[in-house]
C-alpha positions as CSV (number, residue, x, y, z in Angstrom):
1,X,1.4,21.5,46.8
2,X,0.1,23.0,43.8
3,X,-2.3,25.4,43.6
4,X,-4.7,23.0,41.7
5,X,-4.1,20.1,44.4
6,X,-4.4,16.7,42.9
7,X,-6.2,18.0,39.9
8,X,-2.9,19.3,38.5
9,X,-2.0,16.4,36.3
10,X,-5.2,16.6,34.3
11,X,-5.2,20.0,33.9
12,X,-1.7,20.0,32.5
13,X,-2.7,16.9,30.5
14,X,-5.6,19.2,29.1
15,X,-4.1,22.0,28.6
16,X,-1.3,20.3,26.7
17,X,-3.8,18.2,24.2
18,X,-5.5,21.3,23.1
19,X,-2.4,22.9,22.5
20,X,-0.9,20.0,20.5
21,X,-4.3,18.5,18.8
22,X,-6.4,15.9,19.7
23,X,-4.7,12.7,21.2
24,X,-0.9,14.0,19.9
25,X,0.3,13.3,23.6
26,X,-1.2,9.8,23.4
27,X,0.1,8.5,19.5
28,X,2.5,9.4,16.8
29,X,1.8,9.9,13.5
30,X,1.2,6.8,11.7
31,X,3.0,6.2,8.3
32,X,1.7,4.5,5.8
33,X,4.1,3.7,2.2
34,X,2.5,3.0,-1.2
35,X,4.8,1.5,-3.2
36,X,4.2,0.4,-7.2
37,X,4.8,0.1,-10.6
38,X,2.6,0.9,-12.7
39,X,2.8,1.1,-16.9
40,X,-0.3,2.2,-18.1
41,X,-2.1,3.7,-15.5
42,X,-4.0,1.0,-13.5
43,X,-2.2,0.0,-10.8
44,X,-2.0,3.7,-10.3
45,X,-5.6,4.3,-9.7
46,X,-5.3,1.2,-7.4
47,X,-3.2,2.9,-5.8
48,X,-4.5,5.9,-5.3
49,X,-7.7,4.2,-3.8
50,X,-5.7,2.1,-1.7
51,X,-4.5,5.6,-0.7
52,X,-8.2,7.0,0.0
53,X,-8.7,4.2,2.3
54,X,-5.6,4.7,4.4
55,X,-5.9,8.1,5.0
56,X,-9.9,7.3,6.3
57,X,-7.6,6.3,9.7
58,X,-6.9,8.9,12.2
59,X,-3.0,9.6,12.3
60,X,-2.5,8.3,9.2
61,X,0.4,9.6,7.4
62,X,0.2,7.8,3.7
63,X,2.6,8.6,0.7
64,X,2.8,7.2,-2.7
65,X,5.9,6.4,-4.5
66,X,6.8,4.2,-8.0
67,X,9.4,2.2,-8.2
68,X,12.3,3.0,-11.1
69,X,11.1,2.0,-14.5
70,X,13.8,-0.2,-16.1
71,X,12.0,-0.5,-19.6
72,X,14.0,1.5,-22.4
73,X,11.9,4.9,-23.5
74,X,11.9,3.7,-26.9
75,X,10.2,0.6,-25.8
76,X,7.8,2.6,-23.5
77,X,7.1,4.8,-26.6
78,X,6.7,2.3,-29.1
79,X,4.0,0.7,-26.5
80,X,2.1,3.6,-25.7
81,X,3.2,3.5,-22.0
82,X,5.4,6.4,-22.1
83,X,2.4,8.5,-22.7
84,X,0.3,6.7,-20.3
85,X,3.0,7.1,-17.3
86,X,2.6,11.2,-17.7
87,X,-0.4,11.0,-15.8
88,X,1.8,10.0,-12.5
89,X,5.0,11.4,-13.2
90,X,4.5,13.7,-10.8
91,X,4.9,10.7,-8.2
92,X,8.2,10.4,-6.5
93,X,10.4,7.4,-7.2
94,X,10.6,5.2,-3.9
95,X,14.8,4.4,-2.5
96,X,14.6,1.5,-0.3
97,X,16.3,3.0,2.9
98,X,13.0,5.0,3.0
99,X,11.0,1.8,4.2
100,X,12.3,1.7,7.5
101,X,10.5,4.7,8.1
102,X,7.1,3.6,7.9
103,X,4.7,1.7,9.8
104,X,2.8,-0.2,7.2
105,X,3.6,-0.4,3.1
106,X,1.1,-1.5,0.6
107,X,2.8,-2.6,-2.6
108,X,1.3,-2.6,-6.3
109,X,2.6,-4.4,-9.0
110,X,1.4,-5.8,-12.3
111,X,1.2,-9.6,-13.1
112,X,4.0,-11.2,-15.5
113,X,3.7,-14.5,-16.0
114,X,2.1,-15.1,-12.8
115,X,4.8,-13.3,-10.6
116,X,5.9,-9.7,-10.2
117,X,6.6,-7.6,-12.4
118,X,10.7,-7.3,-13.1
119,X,10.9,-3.1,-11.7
120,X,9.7,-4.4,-8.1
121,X,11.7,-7.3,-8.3
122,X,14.1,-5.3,-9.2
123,X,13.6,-3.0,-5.8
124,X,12.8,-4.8,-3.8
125,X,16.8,-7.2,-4.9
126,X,18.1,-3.6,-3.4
127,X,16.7,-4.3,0.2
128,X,19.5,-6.5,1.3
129,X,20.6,-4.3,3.8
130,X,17.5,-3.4,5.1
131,X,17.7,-7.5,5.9
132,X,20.5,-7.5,7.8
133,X,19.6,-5.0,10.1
134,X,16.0,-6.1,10.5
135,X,14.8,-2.8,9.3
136,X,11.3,-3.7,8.3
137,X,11.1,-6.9,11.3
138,X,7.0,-6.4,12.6
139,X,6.1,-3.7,9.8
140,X,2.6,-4.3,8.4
141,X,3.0,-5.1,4.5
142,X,0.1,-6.1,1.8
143,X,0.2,-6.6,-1.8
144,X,-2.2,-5.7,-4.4
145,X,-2.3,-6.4,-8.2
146,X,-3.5,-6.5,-12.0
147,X,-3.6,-9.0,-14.6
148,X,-5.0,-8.8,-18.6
149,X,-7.0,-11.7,-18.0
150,X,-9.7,-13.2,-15.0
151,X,-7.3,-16.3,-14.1
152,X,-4.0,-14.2,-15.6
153,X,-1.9,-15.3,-11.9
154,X,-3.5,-12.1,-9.5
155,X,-3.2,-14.8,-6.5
156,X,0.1,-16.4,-7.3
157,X,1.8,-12.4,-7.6
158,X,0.5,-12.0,-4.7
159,X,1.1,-14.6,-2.9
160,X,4.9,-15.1,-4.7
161,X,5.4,-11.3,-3.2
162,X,4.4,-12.3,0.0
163,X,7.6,-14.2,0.4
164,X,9.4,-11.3,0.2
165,X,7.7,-9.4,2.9
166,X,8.6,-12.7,5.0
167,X,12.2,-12.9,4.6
168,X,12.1,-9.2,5.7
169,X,10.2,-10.2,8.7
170,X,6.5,-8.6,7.9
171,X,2.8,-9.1,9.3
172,X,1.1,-9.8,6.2
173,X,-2.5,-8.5,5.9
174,X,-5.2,-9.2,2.8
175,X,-8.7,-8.6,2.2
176,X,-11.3,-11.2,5.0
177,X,-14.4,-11.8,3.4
178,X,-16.0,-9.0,5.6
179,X,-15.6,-7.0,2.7
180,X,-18.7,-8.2,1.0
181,X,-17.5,-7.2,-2.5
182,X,-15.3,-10.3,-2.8
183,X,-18.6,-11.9,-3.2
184,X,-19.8,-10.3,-5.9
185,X,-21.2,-12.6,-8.5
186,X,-22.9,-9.7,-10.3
187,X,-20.4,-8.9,-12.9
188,X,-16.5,-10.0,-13.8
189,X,-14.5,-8.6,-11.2
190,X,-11.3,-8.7,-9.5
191,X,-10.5,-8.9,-5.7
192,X,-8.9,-11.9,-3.3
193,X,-8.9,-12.3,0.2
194,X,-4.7,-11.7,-0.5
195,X,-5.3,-8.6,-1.8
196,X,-7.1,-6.1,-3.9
197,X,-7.2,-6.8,-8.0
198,X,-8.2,-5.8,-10.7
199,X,-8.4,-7.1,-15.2
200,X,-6.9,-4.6,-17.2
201,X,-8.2,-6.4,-20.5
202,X,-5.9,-8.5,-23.3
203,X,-5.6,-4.9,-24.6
204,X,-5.3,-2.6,-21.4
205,X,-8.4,-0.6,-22.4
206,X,-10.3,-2.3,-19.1
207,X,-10.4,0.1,-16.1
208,X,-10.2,-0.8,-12.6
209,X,-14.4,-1.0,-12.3
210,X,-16.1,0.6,-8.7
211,X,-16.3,-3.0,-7.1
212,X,-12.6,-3.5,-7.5
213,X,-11.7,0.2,-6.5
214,X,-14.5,0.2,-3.4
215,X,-12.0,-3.8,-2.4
216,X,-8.6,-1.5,-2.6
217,X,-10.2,1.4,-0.2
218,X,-11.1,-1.5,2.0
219,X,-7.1,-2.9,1.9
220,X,-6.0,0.3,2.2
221,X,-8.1,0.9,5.5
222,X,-7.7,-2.5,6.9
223,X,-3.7,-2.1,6.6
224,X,-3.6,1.3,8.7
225,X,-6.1,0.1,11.1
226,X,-3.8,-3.0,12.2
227,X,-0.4,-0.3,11.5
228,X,-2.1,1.9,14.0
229,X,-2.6,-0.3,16.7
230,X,0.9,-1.8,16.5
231,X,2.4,1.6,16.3
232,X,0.3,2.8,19.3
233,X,1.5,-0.4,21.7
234,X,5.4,0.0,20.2
């Protein structure tokens, strides 16, 4: 026997969790994807608070990437959106083999006519293999968008994206009315229990406002809450 006795197995198990950090023996880390498009800069800061929520859960690995752009840079110049992307060119472009990696992805897109915009559609057409072999079956995925105007088609992008994320065989989560700010009646604001929103303005000079950022931290946290728990009974 050893020369701890039956206390062995704890000791070990001790010994081995301060060696490796808290709970490592018990759980992976938990990878979280945030995956957009984003032409003047909102659906970025979406994004980034989507990001701030996800990392609030411990063992949560979260990573942003943006989707290829596919408008001309002559276009994007004429626009002013080539200017406006500098702030997150430092963000990695996203390949879709690199899906299958995660746990949970959160996607951001802009509105266009009430559906997505055509750079994720555009992705997301180059996931066909990833169908066929079931790479993202039982992988948490949520949506979240921006529109110019209050009834500009937030819930039909979202809820047009989401049948995507079915075909590919993904638990869908949104926003549940316990996040209070849906409710807001206080001011003009975005936010759906599909998914975090936000009104850029006719003329794209509309921020995302704090209620509509404070709904994306809440997405973002909700998703790798429910991607941690799957990932800890896999």
């Amino acid at each position: 026997m050893s020369y701890f006795g039956a206390a062995a197995p704890q000791i070990a198990h001790s010994w081995l969790r301060a060696a490796l950090g808290a709970d490592a023996i018990e759980e992976r880390m938990m990878k979280v994807q945030i995956i957009f498009y984003s032409m003047y800069g909102h659906i970025f800061k979406m994004a980034e608070a989507v990001a701030q929520g996800a990392r609030e859960v411990e063992g949560a690995d979260v990573a942003l990437y943006q989707v290829p752009e596919l408008v001309p840079d002559a276009a994007l110049e004429k626009s002013g959106a080539k200017a406006a992307r500098q702030v997150f060119a430092h963000i990695p472009e996203a390949v879709p083999d690199q899906m299958s990696e995660a746990d949970a992805i959160i996607f951001g897109t802009p509105t266009r006519f009430g559906n997505m915009c055509a750079q994720m559609r555009n992705f997301l057409d180059q996931t066909g293999q990833l169908w066929m072999k079931g790479g993202l079956v039982g992988k948490v995925g949520s949506v979240f968008t921006s529109t110019a105007t209050q009834h500009g088609g937030q819930e039909t992008t979202i809820t047009s994206f989401h049948s995507t994320l079915l075909h590919h065989g993904m638990i869908i989560v949104g926003v549940p009315y316990t996040e209070a700010r849906l409710l807001n009646m206080n001011e003009i604001t975005g936010g759906s229990p599909y998914g975090a929103t936000t009104l850029a303005g006719a003329d794209g000079s509309r921020l995302p406002t704090e209620n509509e950022l404070a709904i994306a931290r809440f997405q973002g946290l909700r998703v790798a809450q429910i991607a941690r728990k799957l990932a800890a009974t896999a």
